[in-house]
C-alpha positions in Angstrom: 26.3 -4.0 15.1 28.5 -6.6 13.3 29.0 -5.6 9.4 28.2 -8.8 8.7 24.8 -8.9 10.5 23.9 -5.5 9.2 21.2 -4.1 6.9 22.0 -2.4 4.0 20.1 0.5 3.0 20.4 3.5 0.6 20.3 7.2 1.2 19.4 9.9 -0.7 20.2 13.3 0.3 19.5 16.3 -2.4 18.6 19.9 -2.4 16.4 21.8 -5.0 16.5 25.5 -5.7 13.5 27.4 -3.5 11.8 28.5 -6.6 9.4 27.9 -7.9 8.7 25.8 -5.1 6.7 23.2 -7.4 10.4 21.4 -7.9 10.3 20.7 -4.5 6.7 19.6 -4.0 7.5 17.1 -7.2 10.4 15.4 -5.4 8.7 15.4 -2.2 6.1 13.7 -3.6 8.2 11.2 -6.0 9.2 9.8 -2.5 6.3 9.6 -1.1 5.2 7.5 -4.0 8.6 5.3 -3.2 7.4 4.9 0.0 11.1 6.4 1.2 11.3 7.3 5.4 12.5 10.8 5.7 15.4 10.8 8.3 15.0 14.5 8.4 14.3 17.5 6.1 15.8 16.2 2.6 17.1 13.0 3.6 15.3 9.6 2.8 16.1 6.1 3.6 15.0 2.6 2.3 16.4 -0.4 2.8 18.8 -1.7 -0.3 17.5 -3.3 -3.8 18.1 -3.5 -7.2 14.9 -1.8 -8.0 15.7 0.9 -5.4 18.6 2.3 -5.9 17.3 2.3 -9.9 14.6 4.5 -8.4 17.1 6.4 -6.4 19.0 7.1 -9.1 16.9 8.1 -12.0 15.2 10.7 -9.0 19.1 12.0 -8.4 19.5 12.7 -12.0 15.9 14.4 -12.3 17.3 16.7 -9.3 20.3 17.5 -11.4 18.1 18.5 -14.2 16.4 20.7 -12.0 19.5 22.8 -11.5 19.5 20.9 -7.7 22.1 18.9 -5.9 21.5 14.8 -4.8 24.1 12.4 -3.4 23.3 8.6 -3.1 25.0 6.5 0.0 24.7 2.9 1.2 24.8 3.2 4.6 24.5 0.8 7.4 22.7 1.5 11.1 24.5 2.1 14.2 22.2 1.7 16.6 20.0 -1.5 15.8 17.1 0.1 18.2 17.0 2.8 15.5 17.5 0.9 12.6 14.4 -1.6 14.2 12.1 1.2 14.8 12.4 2.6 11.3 11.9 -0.5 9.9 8.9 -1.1 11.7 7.2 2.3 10.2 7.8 1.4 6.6 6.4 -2.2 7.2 3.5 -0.4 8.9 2.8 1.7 6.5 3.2 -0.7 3.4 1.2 -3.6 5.3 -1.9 -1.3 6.6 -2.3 -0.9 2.7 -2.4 -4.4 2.5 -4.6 -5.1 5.3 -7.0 -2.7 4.4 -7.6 -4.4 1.0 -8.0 -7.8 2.5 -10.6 -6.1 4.9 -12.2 -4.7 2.4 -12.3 -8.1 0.6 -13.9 -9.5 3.4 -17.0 -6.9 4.1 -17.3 -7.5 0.1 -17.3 -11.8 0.7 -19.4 -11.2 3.4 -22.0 -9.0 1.5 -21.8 -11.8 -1.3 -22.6 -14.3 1.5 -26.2 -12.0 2.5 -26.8 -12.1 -1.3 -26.8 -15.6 -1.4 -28.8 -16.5 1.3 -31.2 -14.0 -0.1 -31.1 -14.9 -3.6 -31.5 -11.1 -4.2 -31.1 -10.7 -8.2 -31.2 -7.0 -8.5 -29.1 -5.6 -11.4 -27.4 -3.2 -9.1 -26.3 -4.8 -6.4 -24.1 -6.3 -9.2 -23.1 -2.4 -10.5 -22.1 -2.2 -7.4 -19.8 -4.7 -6.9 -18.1 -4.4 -10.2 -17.6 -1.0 -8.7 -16.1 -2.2 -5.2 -13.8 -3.9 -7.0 -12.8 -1.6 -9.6 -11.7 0.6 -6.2 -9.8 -2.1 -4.8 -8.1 -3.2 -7.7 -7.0 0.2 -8.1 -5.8 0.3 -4.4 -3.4 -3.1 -4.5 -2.1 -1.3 -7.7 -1.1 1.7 -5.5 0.0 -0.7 -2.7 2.4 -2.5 -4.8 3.8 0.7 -6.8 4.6 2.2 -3.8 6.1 -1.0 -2.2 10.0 -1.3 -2.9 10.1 -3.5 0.4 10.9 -7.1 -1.6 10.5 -10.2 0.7 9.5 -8.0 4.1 6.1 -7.7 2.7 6.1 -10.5 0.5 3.4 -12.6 2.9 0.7 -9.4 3.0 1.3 -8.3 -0.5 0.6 -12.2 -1.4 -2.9 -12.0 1.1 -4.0 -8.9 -0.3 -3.4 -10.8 -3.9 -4.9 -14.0 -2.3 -8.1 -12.1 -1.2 -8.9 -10.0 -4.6 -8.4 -13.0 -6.9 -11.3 -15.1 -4.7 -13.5 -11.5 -4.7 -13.2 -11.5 -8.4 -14.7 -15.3 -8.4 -16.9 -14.9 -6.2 -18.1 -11.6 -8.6 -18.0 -13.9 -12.2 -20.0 -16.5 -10.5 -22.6 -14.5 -8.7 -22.9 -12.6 -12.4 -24.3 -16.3 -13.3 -26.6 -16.1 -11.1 -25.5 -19.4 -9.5 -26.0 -19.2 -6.3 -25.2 -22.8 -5.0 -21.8 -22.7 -6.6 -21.3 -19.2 -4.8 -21.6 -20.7 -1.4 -19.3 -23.3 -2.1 -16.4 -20.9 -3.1 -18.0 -18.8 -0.3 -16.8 -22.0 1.9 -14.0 -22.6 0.5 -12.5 -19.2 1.3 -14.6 -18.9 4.5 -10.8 -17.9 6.8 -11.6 -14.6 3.9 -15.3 -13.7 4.8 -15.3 -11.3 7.3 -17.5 -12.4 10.6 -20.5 -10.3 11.5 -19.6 -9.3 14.6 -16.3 -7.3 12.5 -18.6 -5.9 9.7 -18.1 -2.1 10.1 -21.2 -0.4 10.3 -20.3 2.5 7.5 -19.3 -0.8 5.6 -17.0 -0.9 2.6 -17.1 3.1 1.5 -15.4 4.2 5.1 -12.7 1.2 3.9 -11.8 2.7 0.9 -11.8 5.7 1.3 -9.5 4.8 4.6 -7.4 3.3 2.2 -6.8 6.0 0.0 -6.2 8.3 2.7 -3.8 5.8 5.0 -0.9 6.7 2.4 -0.8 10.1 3.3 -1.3 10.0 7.3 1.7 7.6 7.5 3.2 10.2 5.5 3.9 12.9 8.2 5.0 10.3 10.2 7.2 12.2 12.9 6.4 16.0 11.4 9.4 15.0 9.4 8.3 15.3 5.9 7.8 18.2 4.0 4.8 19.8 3.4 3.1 20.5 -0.1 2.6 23.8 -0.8 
């Protein structure tokens, strides 16, 4: 690969003392929450920014604190099919966060759409919305703390963004009680509502909790990362 076609990214390599072992479940877990690929036992990569070598480096010092050992490299990939394939699992991971919230979104728009068509006005239906999307505000908030990708996710992260902001209209006109002004912002944003032959069957529970767990399967991508213990 040409240096001047290459990717920058960052690695951090470190090593904590064996004892007590919760030093080592921390930093394990501190790059998890970075979203960082583990290359192999110790050794995570993400591709260069600002932000992430500031996270890199404020973990590297923590690791020193800890009586441990952590070096920081910027590094550049060999083998593009490599470098590719990596790639491709953090965007994965990052945009199946994404996704599921604008899925969500949609079985939420399209349960807004039943409500209107049957005018129901029951005071819970409304509980339960505001609780819907309490959940999913709390997942893009996840999604975008644990997103040090920039621009590669820039178009989901903006979707996922795109698809709560027209939920929580939907929501403050539907409190109203104003049903006709519902269906035309129900309209408006009809590309958002999902179509009933999509609607999942265990509906909008199975989503979130799907969301909250997809973090953690991606996470033992290749048997690769460390277990908690």
């Amino acid at each position: 690969m040409h240096e001047r076609d290459a990717m920058r990214w960052l690695q951090l390599t470190y090593k904590v003392p064996s004892e007590p072992s919760q030093k080592r479940v921390w930093v394990w877990r501190r790059l998890q929450n970075l979203g960082a690929y583990a290359l192999q036992n110790s050794v995570y990569l993400l591709p260069f920014s600002e932000e992430v070598e500031k996270q890199f480096r404020q973990l590297a010092h923590e690791i020193h604190e800890m009586g441990g050992e952590a070096s920081l490299f910027s590094v550049i990939a060999l083998d593009s099919a490599d470098e590719s394939r990596i790639l491709q699992l953090l965007l994965e991971t990052r945009n199946n966060e994404y996704n599921t919230i604008v899925k969500i979104c949609g079985h939420f728009l399209a349960k807004a759409a039943r409500l209107v068509e049957e005018q129901d006005r029951s005071e819970q239906i409304h509980v339960e919305f505001a609780e819907v999307l309490e959940k999913v505000h709390g997942l893009f908030r996840s999604a975008k703390r644990h997103d040090l990708l920039g621009s590669l996710t820039a178009t989901r992260r903006a979707a996922a963004a795109e698809a709560l902001a027209v939920c929580e209209q939907v929501f403050r006109v539907l409190l109203d009680k104003d049903y006709g002004k519902t269906r035309r912002l129900l309209e408006m944003h009809s590309e958002l509502v999902l179509p009933v032959s999509e609607l999942d069957p265990a509906g909008v529970s199975s989503l979130l909790m799907s969301g909250q767990s997809e973090k953690r399967k991606h996470q033992e991508h290749d048997g690769m990362v460390e277990p908690p213990i």
